[in-house]
C-alpha positions as CSV (number, residue, x, y, z in Angstrom):
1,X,-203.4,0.0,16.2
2,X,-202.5,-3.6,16.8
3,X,-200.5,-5.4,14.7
4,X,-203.7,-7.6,14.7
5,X,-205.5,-4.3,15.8
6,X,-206.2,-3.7,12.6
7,X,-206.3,-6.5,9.6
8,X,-205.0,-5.9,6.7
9,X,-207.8,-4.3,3.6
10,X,-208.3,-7.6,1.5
11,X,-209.8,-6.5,-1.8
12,X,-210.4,-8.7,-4.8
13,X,-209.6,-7.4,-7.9
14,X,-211.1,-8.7,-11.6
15,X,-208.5,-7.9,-14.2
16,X,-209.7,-9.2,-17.6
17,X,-211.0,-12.8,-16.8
18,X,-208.8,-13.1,-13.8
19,X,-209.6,-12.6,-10.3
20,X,-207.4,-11.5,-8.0
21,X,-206.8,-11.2,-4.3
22,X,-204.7,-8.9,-2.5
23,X,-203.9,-6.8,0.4
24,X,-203.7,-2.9,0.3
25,X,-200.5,-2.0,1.4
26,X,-200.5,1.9,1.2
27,X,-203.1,4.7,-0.8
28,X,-201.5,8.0,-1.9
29,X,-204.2,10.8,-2.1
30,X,-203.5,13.6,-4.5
31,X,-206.4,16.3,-4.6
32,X,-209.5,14.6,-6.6
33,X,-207.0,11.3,-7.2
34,X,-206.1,8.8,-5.1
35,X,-203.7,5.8,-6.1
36,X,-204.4,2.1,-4.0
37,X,-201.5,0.0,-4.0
38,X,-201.7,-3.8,-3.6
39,X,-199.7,-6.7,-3.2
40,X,-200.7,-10.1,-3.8
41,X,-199.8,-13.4,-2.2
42,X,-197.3,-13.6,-5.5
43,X,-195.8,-10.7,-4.4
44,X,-197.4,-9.1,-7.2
45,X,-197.8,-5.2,-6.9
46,X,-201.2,-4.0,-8.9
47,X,-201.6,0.1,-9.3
48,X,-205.7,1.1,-9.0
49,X,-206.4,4.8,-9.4
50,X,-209.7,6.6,-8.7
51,X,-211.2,10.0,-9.5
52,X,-213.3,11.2,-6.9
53,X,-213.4,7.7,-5.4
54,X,-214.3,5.5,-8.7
55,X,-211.9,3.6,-9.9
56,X,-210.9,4.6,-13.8
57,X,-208.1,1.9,-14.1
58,X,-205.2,-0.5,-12.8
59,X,-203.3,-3.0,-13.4
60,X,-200.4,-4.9,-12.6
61,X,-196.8,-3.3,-12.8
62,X,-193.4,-4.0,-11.0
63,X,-193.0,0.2,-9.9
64,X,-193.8,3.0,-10.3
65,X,-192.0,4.3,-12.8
66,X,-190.6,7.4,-12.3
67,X,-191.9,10.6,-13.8
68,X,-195.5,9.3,-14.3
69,X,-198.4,10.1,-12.3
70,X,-198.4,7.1,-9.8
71,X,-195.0,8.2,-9.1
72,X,-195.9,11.3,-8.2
73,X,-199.1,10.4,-6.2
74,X,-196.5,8.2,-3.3
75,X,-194.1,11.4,-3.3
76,X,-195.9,14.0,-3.3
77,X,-199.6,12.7,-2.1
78,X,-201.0,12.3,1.7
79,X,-199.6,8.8,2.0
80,X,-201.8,6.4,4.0
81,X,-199.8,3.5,5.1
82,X,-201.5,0.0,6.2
83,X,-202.6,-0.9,8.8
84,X,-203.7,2.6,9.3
85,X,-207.8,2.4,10.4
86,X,-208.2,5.1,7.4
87,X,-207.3,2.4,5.2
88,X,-210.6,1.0,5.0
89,X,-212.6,4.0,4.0
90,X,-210.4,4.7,1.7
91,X,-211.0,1.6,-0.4
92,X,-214.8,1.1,0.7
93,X,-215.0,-1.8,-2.0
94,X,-214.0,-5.3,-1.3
95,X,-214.3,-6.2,-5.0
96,X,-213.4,-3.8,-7.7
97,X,-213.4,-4.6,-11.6
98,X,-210.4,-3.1,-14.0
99,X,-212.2,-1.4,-16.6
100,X,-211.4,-2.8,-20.1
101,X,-208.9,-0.9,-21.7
102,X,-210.1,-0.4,-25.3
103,X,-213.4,1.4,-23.9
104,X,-211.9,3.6,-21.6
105,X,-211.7,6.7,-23.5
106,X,-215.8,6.4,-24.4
107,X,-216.7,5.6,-20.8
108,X,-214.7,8.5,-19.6
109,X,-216.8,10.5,-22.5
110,X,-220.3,9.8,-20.7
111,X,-219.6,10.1,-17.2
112,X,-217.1,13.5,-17.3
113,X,-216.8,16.9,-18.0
114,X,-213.9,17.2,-21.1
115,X,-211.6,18.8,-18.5
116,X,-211.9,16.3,-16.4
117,X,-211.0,13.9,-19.0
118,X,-208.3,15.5,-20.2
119,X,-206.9,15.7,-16.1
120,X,-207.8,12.1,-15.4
121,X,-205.9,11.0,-19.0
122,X,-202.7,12.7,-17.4
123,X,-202.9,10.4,-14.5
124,X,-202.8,7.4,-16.7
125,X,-199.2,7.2,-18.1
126,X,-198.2,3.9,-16.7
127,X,-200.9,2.1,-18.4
128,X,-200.9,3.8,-21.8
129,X,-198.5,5.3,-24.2
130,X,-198.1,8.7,-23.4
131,X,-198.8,9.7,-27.1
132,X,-201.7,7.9,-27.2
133,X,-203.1,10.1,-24.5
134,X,-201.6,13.5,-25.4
135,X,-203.5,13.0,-29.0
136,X,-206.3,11.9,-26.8
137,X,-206.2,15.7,-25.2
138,X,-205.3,17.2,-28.7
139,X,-208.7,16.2,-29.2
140,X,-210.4,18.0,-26.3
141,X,-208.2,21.0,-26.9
142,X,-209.3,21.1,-30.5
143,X,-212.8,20.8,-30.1
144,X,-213.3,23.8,-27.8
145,X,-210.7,25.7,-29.9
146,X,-213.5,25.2,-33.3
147,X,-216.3,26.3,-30.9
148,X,-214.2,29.6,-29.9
149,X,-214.1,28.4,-25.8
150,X,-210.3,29.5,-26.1
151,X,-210.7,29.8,-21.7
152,X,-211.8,26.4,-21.8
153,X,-209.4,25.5,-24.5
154,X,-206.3,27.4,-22.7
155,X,-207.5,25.3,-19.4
156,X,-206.5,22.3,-21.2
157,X,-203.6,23.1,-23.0
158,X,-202.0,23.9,-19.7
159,X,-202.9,20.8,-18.1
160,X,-201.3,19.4,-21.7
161,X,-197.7,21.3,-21.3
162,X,-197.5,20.3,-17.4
163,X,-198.1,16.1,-18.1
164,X,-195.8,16.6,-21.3
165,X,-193.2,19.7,-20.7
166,X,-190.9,18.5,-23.5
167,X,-193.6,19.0,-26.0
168,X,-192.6,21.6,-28.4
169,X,-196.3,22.5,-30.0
170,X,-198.3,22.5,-26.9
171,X,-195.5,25.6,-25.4
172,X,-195.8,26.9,-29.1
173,X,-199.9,26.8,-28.5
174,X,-199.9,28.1,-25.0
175,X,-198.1,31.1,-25.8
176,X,-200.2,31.7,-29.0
177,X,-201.9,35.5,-29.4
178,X,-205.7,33.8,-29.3
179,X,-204.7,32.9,-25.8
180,X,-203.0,35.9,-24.3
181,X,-206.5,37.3,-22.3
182,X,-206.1,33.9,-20.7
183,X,-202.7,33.9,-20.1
184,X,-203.3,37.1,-18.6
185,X,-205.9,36.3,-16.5
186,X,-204.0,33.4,-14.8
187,X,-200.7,35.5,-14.2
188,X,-202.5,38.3,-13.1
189,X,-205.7,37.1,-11.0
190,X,-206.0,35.8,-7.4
191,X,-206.6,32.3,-6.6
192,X,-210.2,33.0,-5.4
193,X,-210.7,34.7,-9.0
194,X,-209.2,31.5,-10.3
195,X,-211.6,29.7,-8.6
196,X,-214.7,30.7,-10.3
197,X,-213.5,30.0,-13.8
198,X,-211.2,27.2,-13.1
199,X,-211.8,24.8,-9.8
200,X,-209.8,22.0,-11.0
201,X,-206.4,24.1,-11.9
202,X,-207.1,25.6,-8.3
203,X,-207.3,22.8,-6.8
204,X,-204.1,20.8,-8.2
205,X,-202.6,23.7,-7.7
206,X,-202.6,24.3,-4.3
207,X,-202.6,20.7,-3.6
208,X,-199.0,20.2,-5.2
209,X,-198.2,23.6,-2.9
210,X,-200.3,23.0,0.5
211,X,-196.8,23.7,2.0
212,X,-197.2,27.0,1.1
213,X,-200.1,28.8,4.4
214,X,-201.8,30.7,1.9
215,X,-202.2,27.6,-1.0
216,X,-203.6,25.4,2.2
217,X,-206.7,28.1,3.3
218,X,-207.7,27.8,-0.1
219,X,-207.0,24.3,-0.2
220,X,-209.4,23.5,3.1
221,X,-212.0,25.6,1.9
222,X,-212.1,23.7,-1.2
223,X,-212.2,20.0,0.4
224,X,-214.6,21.7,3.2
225,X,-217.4,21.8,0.5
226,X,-217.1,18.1,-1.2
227,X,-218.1,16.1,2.2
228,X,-215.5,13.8,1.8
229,X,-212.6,12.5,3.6
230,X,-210.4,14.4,2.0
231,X,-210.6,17.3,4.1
232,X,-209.7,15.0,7.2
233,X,-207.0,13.4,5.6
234,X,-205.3,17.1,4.8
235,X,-206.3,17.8,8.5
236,X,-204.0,14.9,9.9
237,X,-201.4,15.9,7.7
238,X,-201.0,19.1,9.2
239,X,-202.5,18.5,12.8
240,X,-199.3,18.5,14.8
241,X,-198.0,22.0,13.4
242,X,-201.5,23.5,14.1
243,X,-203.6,24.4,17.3
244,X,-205.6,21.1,17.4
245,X,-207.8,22.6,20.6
246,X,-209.6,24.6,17.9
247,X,-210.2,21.8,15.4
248,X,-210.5,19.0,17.4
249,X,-214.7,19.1,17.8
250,X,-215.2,19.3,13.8
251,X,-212.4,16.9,12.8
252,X,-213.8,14.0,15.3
253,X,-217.4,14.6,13.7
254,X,-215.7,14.4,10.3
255,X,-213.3,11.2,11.5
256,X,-216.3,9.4,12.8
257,X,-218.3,9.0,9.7
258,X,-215.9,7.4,8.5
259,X,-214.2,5.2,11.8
260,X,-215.0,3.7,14.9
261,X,-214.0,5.6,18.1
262,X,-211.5,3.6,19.2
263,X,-209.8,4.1,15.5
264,X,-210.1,7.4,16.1
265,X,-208.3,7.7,19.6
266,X,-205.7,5.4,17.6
267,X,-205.1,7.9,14.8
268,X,-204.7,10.8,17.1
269,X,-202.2,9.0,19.7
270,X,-200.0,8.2,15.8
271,X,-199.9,12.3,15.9
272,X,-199.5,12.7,19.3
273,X,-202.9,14.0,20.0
274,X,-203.7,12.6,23.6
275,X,-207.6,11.7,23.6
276,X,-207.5,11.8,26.9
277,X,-206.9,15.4,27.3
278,X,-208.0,16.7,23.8
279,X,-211.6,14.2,23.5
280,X,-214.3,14.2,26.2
281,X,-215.8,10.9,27.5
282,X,-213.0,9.1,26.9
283,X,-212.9,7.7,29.9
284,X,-216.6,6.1,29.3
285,X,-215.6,4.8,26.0
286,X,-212.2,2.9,27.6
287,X,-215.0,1.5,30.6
288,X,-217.5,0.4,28.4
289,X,-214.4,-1.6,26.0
290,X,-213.4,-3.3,29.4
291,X,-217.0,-4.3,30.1
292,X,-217.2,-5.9,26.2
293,X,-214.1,-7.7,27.0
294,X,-211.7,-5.9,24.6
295,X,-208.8,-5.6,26.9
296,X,-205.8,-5.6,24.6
297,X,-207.7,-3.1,22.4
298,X,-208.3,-0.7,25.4
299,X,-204.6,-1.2,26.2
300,X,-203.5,0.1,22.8
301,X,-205.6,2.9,23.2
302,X,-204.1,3.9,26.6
303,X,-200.4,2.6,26.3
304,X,-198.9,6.0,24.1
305,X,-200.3,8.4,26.9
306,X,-199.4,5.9,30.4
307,X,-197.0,9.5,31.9
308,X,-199.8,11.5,31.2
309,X,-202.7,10.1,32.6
310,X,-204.8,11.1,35.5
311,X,-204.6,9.3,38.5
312,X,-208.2,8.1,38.3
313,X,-207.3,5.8,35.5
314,X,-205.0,3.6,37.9
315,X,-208.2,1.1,38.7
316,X,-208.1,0.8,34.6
317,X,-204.5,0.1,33.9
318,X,-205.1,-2.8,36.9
319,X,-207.7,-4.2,35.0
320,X,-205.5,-3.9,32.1
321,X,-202.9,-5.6,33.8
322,X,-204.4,-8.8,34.9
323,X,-206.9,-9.2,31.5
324,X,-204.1,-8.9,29.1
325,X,-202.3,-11.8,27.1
326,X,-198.6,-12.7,28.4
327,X,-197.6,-12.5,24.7
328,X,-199.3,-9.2,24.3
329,X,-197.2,-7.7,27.3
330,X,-193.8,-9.1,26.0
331,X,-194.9,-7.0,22.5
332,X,-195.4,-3.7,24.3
333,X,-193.0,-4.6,27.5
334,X,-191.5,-1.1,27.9
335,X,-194.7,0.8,27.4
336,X,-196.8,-2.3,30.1
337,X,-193.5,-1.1,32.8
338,X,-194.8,2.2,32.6
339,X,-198.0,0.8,33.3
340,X,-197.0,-0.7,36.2
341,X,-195.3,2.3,38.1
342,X,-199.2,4.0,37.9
343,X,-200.4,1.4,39.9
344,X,-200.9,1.1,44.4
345,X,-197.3,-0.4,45.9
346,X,-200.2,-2.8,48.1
347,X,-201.7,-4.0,45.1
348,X,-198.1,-5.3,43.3
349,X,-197.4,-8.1,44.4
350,X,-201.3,-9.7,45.2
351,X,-201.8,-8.7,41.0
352,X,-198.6,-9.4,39.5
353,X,-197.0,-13.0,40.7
354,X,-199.1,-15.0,38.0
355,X,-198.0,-12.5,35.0
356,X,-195.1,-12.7,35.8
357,X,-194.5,-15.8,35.6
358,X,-196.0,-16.5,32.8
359,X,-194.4,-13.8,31.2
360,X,-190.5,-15.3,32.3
361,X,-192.3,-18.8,31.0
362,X,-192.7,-17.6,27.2
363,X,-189.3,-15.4,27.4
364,X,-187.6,-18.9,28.5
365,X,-188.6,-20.3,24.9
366,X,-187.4,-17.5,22.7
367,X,-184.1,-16.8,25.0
368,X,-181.2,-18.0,27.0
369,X,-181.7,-17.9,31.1
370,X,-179.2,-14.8,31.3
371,X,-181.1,-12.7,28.5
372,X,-184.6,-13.5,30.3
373,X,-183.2,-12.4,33.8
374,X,-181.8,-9.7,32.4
375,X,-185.1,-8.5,30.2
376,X,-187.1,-9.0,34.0
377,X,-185.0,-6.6,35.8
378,X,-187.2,-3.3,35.0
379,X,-190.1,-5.4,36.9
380,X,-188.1,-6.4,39.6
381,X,-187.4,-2.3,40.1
382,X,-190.8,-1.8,40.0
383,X,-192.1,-4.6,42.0
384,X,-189.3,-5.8,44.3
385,X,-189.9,-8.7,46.0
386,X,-191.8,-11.0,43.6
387,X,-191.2,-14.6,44.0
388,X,-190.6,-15.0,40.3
389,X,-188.0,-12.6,39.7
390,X,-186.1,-14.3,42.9
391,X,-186.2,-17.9,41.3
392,X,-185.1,-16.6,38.1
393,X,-182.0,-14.7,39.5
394,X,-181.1,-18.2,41.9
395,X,-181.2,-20.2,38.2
396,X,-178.8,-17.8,36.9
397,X,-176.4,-18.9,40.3
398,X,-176.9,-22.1,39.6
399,X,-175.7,-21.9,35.7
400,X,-171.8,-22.4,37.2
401,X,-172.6,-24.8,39.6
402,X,-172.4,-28.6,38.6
403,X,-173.4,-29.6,41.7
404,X,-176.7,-28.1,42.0
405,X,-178.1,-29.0,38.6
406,X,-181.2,-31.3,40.1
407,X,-182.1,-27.8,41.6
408,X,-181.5,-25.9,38.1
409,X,-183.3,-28.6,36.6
410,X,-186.4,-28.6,38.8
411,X,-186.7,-24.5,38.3
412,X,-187.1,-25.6,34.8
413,X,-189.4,-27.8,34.9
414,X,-191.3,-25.4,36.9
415,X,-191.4,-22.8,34.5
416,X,-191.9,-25.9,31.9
417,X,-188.8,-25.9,29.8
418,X,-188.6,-29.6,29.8
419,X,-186.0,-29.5,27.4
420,X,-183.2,-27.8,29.2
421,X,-185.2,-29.6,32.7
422,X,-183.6,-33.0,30.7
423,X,-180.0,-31.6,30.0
424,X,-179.8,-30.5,33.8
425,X,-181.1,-34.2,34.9
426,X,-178.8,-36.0,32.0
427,X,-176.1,-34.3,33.4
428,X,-176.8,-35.8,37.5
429,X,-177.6,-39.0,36.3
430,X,-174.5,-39.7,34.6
431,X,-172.6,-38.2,37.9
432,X,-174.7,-40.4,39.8
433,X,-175.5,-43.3,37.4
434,X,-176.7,-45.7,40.5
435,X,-179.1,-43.0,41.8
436,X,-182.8,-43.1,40.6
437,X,-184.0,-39.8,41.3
438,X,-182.4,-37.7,38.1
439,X,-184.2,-40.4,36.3
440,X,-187.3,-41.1,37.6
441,X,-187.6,-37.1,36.8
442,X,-186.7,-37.8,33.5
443,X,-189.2,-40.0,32.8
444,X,-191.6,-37.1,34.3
445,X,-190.1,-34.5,32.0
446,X,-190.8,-36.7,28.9
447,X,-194.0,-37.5,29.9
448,X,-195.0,-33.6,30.4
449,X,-193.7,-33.6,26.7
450,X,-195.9,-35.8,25.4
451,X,-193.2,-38.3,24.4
452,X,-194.5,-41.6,26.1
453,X,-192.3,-44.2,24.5
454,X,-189.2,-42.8,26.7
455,X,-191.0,-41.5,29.5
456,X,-191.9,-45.3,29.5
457,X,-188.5,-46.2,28.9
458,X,-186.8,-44.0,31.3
459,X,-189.2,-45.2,34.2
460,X,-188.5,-49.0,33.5
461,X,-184.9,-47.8,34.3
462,X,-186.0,-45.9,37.6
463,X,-187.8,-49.5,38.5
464,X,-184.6,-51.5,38.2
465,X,-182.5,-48.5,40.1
466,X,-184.7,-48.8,42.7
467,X,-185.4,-52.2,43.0
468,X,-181.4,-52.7,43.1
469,X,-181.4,-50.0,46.0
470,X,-183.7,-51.9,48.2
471,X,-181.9,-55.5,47.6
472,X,-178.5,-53.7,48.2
């Protein structure tokens, strides 16, 4: 994943009459939730939670509190950090619209069961009082209790004493003699027993304890039936403490409805998954990049695995080598060294002169001669003998020698680092202030810069010194 490799999720969010835009910085799943956080270009954090992947409500807050259910979601949820390729599918609309606050409750009301309201309500406390919703619940709870659905009505009185634990009446109701078949039934069945009556409680519960082997089985069997991502997402949680070899075939089906290939091979080198070894064609599917001309992204595919790869990629990593941007080399300079240890001694030096150099070229603008030499050295172990490397280390001899600095300062100009080219030929022209060469370079130096009014001047002074030459 690049840091360009993979923009940022802009989304647009209407809040009220207000539009506005943002990047999503992380999601936190947790079981049929998931909380989006995003960050404007005000530095502005907005909250957006979902419930089975529609958005119920958001807004804008400064944290999450602790205690509420955003809180929980980024401790406890399968966090999905930007710029992570899952990102996107995760938050599949670009634009979504903040539902208005004083209709929530009735819109919940026509598109969920009442025990789904009454879970969804306890994932709201950051945006409403929490009495407000617990009376909201009393009134689910209630209405089941008048029809006599005391199952239905214990189901929601335990969801009640978990979002508020400090509330007196809802221990005092859970504990009540109407309930104790219910209470019974939950202490004493099995999970899959649970299940039939009670998917939800089943579900939150062995989400908050997938830890626990026997909590995940039921877990993935649950998930395996929805035909989300969910089920991939608790996959990659737990994919580097599990026998991937087994998994692998369904989990790539799964990952790419949902991502491109090349995502995918990214997300399974951030577990250490090698597609190379685990994924077949890969091989193909790095080629056929390479022929559209997607080098760097190729590169980022390969770069994790470069120790364990097959000899038979060497003709790739060439390729890899002499497409790629300077810049993009200097980012990933340990992993490209590697790189260049896979490839034929007889094909160094033809390949890697140009690179090179332009390589020391852009590390000459961030960094002091000494630092750049000393950055080049892994190369120059790899690849003795480059022509570069050898006018880079006879710079750094030339630092403590004042009477060499027209050669320092013509290396520089070489390498285009006019700047310190002018200091080198500054300092010759005032040892030699009758000799026209350090200045006549000058005047070359500022004209490579751009600056014409001094390389004008500087060359009108290189006339006169050389006229006065010829008459002397």
């Amino acid at each position: 994943m690049e840091k360009k490799e993979m923009m940022p999720t802009d989304i647009f969010i209407k809040d009220k009459k207000h539009m506005v835009k943002g990047n999503v910085i992380r999601a936190a799943v947790f079981a049929r939730s998931k909380v989006i956080e995003v960050s404007t270009a005000d530095q502005e954090s907005y909250y957006l939670i979902f419930y089975k992947h529609s958005l119920i409500f958001g807004g804008q807050l400064d944290h999450a509190e602790e205690g509420t259910f955003l809180y929980k979601a980024i401790h406890q949820g399968i966090i999905i950090e930007s710029p992570h390729p899952i990102l996107h599918a995760l938050t599949p609309e670009v634009t979504v619209t903040i539902p208005n606050k004083s209709n929530l409750f009735s819109h919940l009301q026509l598109h969920y069961s009442p025990l789904e309201i009454v879970y969804i309500l306890t994932t709201l406390d950051s945006f409403f009082e929490k009495e407000q919703l617990i009376k909201a619940i009393d009134k689910v709870f209630y209405h089941y209790r008048r029809s006599g659905k005391f199952m239905k009505s214990y189901q929601v009185i335990q969801m009640l004493a978990e979002f508020a634990p400090t509330l007196k009446s809802a221990q005092e109701r859970m504990a009540a003699h109407e309930f104790s078949s219910s209470q019974h039934f939950y202490h004493s069945s099995s999970l899959t027993a649970i299940l039939t009556k009670d998917p939800l409680y089943v579900e939150l519960h062995c989400f908050k304890n997938r830890t626990n082997p026997d909590n995940r089985i039921v877990l993935e069997e649950i998930v395996s039936k929805q035909d989300g991502i969910d089920e991939l997402l608790l996959w990659l949680e737990n994919a580097e403490k599990t026998n991937v070899n087994k998994t692998l075939e369904k989990y790539t089906g799964i990952a790419l409805r949902f991502v491109t290939m090349e995502e995918w091979m990214l997300i399974l080198a951030q577990i250490n998954i090698n597609p190379f070894h685990a994924l077949p064609d890969t091989k193909s599917f790095i080629k056929k990049m390479l022929q559209d001309g997607h080098y760097e992204k190729a590169a980022l595919c390969l770069l994790n695995f470069i120790d364990d790869l097959p000899a038979s990629y060497d003709a790739i990593l060439l390729v890899l080598w002499e497409h790629s941007d300077p810049k993009f080399v200097i980012a990933h300079f340990e992993q490209f060294i590697k790189l260049l240890r896979h490839l034929p001694h007889q094909e160094k030096i033809k390949h890697y002169e140009s690179m090179v150099f332009q390589i020391a070229e852009i590390l000459l603008k961030e960094d002091d001669l000494k630092t750049v030499h000393e950055k080049l050295i892994p190369i120059e172990k790899v690849i003795p003998g480059l022509e570069v490397i050898r006018k880079i280390s006879e710079m750094v001899g030339l630092l403590e020698n004042p009477d060499r600095m027209m050669d320092l300062g013509d290396y520089y100009a070489e390498f285009k680092q006019y700047d310190q080219a002018i200091e080198c030929f500054f300092w010759e022209m005032e040892l030699q202030p009758q000799n026209p060469s350090p200045v006549r370079k000058i005047s070359k130096m500022y004209q490579s810069k751009g600056m014409v009014k001094e390389a004008a001047a500087y060359q009108k002074v290189f006339t006169q010194l050389k006229s006065s030459q010829e008459t002397g």
